[in-house]
C-alpha positions in Angstrom: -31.8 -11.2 -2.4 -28.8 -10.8 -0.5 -28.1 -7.7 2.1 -26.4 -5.4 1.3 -23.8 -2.9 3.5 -22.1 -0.2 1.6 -19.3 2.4 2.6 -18.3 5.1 0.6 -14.3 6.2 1.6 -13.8 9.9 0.4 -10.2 10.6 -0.3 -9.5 14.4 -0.7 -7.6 17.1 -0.5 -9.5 19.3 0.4 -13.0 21.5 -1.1 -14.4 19.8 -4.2 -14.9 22.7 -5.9 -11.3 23.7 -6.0 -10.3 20.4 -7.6 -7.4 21.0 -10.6 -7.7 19.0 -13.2 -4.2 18.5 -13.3 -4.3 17.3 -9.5 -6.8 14.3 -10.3 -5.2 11.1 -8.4 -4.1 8.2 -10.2 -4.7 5.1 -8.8 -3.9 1.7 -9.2 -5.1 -1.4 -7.3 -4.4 -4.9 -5.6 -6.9 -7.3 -4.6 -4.9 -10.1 -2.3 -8.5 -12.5 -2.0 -9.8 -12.3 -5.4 -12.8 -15.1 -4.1 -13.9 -12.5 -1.9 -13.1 -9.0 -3.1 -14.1 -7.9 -7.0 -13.6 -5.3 -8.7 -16.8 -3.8 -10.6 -15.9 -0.4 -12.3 -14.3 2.8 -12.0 -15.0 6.6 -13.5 -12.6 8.2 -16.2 -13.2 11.7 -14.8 -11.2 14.8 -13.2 -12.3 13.5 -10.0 -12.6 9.5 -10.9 -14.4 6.7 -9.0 -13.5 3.2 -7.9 -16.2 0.5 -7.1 -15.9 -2.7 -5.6 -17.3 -5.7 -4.0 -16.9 -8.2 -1.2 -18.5 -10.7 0.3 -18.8 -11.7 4.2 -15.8 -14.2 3.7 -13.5 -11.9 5.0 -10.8 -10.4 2.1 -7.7 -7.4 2.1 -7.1 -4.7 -0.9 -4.6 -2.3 -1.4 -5.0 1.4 -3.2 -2.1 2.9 -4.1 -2.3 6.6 -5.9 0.2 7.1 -8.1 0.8 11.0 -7.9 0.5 11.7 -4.2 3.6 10.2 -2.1 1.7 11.1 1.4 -2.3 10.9 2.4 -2.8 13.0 5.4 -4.3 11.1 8.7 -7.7 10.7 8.8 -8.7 12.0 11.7 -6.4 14.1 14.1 -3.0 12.1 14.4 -4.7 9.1 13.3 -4.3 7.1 10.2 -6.4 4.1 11.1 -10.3 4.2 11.0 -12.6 0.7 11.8 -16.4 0.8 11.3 -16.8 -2.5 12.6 -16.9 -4.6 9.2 -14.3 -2.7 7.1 -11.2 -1.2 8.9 -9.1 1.8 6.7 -5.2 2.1 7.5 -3.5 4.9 5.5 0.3 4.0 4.8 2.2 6.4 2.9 0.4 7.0 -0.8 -1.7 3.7 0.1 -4.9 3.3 1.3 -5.4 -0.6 2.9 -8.6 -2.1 3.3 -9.5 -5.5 5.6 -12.6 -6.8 5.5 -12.7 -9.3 8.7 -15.6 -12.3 8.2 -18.6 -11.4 9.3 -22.5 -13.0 9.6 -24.2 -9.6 10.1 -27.0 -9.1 7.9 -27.4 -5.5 8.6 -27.2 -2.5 6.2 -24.0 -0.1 7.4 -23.0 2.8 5.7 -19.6 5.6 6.4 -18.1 7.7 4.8 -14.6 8.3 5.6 -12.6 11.6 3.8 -8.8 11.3 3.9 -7.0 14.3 2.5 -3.2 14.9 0.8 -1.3 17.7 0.5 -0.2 19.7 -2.7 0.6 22.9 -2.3 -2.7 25.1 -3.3 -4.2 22.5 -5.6 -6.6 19.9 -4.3 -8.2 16.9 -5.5 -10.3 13.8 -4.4 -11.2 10.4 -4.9 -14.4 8.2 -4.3 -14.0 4.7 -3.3 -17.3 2.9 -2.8 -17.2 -0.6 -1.1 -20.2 -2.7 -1.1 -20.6 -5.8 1.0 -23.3 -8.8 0.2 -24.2 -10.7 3.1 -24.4 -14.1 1.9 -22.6 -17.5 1.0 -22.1 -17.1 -2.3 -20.5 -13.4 -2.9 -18.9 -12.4 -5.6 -16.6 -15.0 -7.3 -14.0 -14.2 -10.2 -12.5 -16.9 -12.7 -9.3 -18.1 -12.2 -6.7 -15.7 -14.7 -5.2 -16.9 -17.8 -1.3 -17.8 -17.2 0.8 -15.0 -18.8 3.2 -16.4 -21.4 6.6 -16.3 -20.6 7.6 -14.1 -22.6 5.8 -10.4 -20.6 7.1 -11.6 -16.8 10.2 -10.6 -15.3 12.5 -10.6 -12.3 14.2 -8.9 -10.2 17.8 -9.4 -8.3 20.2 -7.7 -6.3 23.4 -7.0 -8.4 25.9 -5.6 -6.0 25.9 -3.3 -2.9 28.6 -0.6 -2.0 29.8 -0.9 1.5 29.8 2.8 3.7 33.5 4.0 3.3 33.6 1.3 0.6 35.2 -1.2 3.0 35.6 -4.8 2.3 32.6 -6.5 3.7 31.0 -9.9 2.8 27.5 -9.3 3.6 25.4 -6.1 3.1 24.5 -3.8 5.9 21.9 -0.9 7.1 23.4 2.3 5.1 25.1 0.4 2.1 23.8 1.6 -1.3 22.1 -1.4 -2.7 21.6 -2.0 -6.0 18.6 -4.0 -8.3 18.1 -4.7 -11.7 15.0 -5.8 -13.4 15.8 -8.8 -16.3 13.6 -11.5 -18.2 12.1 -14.2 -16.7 15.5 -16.5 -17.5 17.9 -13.6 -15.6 18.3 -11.5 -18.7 19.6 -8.3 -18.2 19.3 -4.8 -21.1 21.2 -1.8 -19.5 20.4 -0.2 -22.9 17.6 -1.6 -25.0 14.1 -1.6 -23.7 13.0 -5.1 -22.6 10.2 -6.4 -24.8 8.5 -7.4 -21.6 7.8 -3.7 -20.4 5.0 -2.8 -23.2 3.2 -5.2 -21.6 2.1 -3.4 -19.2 1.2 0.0 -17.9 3.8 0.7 -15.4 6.0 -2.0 -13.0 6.3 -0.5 -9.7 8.9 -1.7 -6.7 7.4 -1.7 -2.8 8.5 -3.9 0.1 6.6 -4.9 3.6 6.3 -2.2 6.1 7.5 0.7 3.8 5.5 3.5 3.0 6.5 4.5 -0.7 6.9 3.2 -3.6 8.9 3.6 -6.9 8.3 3.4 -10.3 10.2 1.2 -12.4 9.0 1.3 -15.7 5.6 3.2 -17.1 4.2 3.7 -20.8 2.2 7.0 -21.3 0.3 6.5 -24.7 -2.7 9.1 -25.9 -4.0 9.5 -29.1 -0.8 11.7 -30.5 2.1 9.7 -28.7 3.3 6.8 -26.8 6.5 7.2 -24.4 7.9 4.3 -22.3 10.2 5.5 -19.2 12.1 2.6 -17.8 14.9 2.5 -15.1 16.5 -1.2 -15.3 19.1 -0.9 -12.7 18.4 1.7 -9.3 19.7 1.6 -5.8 18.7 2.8 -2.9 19.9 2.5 1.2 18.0 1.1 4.1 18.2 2.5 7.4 17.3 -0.9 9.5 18.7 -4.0 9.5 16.9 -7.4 9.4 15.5 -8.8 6.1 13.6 -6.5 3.5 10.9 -8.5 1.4 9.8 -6.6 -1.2 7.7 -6.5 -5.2 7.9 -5.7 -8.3 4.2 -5.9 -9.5 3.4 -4.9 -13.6 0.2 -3.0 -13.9 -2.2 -3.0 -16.6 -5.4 -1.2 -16.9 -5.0 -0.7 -12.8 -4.4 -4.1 -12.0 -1.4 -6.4 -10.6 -0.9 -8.6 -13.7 2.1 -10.4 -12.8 4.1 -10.3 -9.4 7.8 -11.2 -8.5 9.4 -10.9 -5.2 13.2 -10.8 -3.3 14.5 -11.0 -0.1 17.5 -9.5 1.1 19.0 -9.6 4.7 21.0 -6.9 6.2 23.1 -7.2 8.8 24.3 -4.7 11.4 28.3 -4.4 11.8 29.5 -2.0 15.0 26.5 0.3 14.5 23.9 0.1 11.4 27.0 0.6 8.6 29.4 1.1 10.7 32.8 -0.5 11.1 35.1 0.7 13.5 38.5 0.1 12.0 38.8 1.8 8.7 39.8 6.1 9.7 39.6 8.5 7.2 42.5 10.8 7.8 43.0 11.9 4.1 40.0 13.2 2.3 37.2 12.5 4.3 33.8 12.7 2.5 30.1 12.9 3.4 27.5 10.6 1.8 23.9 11.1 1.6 21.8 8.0 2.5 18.6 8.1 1.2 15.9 5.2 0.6 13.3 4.8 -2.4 10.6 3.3 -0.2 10.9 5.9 2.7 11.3 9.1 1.9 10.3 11.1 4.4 13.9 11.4 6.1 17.3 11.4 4.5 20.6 11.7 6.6 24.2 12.9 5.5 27.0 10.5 6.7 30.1 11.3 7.5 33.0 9.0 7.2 34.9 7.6 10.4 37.4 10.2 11.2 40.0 11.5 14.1 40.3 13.6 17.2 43.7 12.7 18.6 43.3 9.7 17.3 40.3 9.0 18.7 37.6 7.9 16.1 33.8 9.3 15.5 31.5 10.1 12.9 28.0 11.8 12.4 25.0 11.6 10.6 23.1 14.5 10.2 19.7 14.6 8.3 18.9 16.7 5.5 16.6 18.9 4.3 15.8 17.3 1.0 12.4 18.3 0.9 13.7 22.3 1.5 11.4 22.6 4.3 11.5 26.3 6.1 13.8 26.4 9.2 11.1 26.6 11.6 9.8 23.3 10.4 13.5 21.6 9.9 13.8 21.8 12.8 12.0 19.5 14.6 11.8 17.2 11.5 15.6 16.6 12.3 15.1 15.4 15.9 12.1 12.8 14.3 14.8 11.4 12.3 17.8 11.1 14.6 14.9 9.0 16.8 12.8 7.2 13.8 16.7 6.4 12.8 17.8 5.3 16.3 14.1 3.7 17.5 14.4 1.2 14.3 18.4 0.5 15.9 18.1 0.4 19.4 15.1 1.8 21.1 14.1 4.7 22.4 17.3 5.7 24.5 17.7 7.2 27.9 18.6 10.3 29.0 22.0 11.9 28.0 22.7 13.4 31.7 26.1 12.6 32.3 26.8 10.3 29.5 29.0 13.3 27.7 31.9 12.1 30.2 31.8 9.0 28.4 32.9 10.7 25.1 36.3 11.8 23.4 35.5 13.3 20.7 32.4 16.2 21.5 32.4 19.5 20.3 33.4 22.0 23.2 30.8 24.1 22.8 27.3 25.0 21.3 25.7 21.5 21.8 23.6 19.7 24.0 23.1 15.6 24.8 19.8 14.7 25.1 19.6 11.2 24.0 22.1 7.9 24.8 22.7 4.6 22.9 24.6 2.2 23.3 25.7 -1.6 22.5 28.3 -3.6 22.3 30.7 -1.9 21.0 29.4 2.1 20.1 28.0 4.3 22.1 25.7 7.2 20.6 24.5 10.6 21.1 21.6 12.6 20.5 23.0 16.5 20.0 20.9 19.4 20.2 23.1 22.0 18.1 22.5 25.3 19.7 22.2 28.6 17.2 25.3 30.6 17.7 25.3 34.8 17.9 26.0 35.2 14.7 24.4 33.1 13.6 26.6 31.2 11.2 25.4 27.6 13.1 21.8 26.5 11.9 20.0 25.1 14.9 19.4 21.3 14.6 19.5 17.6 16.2 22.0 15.4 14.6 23.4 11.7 15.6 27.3 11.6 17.6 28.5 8.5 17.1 32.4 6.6 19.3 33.5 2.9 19.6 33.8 2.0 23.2 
């Protein structure tokens, strides 16, 4: 009889008793070490259940819900949590579980609760995890190969440049752009790909990002079936470096087929950036947002003038419509979650204004400095004015050198 450990993860959102039933969290799942980690059933109820198995071999899963984009920390500012032989990390709307080996043949039991956010409504989740101590653990067969004919793929099919210059490779801030085809490179912009009623929903992610987005889903009860598909979608990224991401099809919960891209960016002066190209005609504004990440977007302005003397701005946005109380500092995390995936956390502005042209005169205040090769930047504190006609916020300065 092997031993057995078991942990129980509570994911809520607050009081069981006030769970909607229109608030119960979807989930789907991953298991990356199928010889290790099983899956044994789940509930079909308002507030459903998920079981699994694993045995002291060591294995990783992933839990994504569906219908929350954020799970609160759970505990204080924390959204890690080890008991010793499992170890929790919420990312996003993703629960992560790591099971490190192990030859402990003691019973262990926790309970962690993890809650999300929706206005007044409230609902949870049970997770159990049970762990047999032995050598021969839960196995499961090897899958059937899908035919050919329900996989898929997906490619990069063009990226707009900032300012739409002329640029051969894709950088930080361009508007990238994917499609999903058949396995042989296929592409519908119209028709629905046979491929998609395969499965459930096919949903995009990429390493080290906290969302995800929803390509294609099929809704079918007992009076309809619906099939919402986006074949072609874009989105920015706000580092540079190489972005690996998936496109995994779902059915009844479960990966069923996986394809993955790569794609490099690759920083010009600054991120986008390109000193060169001045807009001194109709300059615009562009909002930059990204599908995987969106807790911050930033408006960006084109490269324009001062007498003759270049700049530009971004500024975030309030695209969640938060109150001003709360904008506020939600626009100085961005300018530095923006700048900290760029160039670090900066120094202090002190006496750096000098080394800019183009500053407004009045109403502002530095209080973070970039710089590299060829830009420098600024962290502005905008100040409320007396009539108060200027909203109070931290945006990004931006010169060449």
């Amino acid at each position: 009889m092997p031993f057995m450990a078991i942990i129980c993860l509570l994911l809520t959102a607050c009081d069981k008793d006030e769970v909607s039933p229109a608030n119960s969290m979807k989930w789907s799942y991953e298991i990356l070490t199928p010889a290790n980690v099983k899956f044994l059933k789940s509930t079909a109820e308002v507030s459903p259940a998920y079981f699994f198995e694993t045995n002291g071999k060591g294995g990783d899963m992933v839990m994504t819900c569906e219908n929350f984009d954020v799970l609160n920390p759970i505990s204080a500012d924390s959204y890690a949590y080890d008991c010793g032989w499992a170890t929790l990390k919420v990312e996003g709307n993703q629960v992560k579980i790591h099971f490190p080996p192990s030859t402990s043949d003691e019973v262990a039991h926790e309970e962690i609760q993890i809650s999300a956010n929706d206005g007044e409504r409230k609902a949870y989740t049970l997770i159990c995890l049970s762990r047999a101590i032995n050598n021969d653990g839960p196995t499961d067969p090897q899958p059937e190969e899908l035919p050919e004919e329900v996989k898929f793929k997906m490619i990069m099919a063009e990226y707009t440049p900032f300012m739409r210059i002329e640029s051969p490779l894709p950088a930080p801030l361009d508007l990238i752009t994917f499609r999903i085809t058949d396995i042989n490179g296929e592409y519908s912009p119209i028709d629905i790909p046979e491929f998609t009623h395969y499965y459930d929903s096919i949903v995009w992610s990429a390493d080290d990002f906290p969302h995800t987005f929803k390509v294609a889903e099929n809704k079918v009860s007992a009076e309809s079936a619906e099939t919402h598909i986006t074949t072609q979608w874009s989105s920015h990224f706000f580092k540079s470096g190489t972005v690996k991401s998936h496109l995994k099809g779902y059915r009844n919960g479960k990966v069923e087929y996986e394809t993955s891209h790569r794609i490099t960016l690759y920083d010009r002066d600054f991120l986008g950036l390109e000193w060169g190209a001045i807009n001194l005609q109709k300059p615009t504004n562009l909002t930059a947002y990204c599908l995987l990440d969106r807790n911050y977007e930033y408006k960006l302005y084109d490269i324009v003038a001062k007498g003759y003397n270049p700049y530009s701005r971004f500024v975030p946005v309030n695209h969640k419509l938060l109150p001003d109380a709360d904008f506020l500092p939600t626009t100085k995390k961005a300018v530095m979650i923006l700048m900290e995936n760029s160039l670090g956390t900066g120094e202090n502005a002190n006496g750096k204004e000098s080394l800019f042209k183009c500053l407004p005169e009045k109403g502002v205040v530095a209080e973070k400095y970039w710089e590299n090769e060829t830009t420098r930047m600024l962290m502005l504190h905008r100040l409320p004015d007396e009539e108060g006609l200027a909203e109070e916020s931290y945006y990004l300065h931006i010169e060449p050198k």
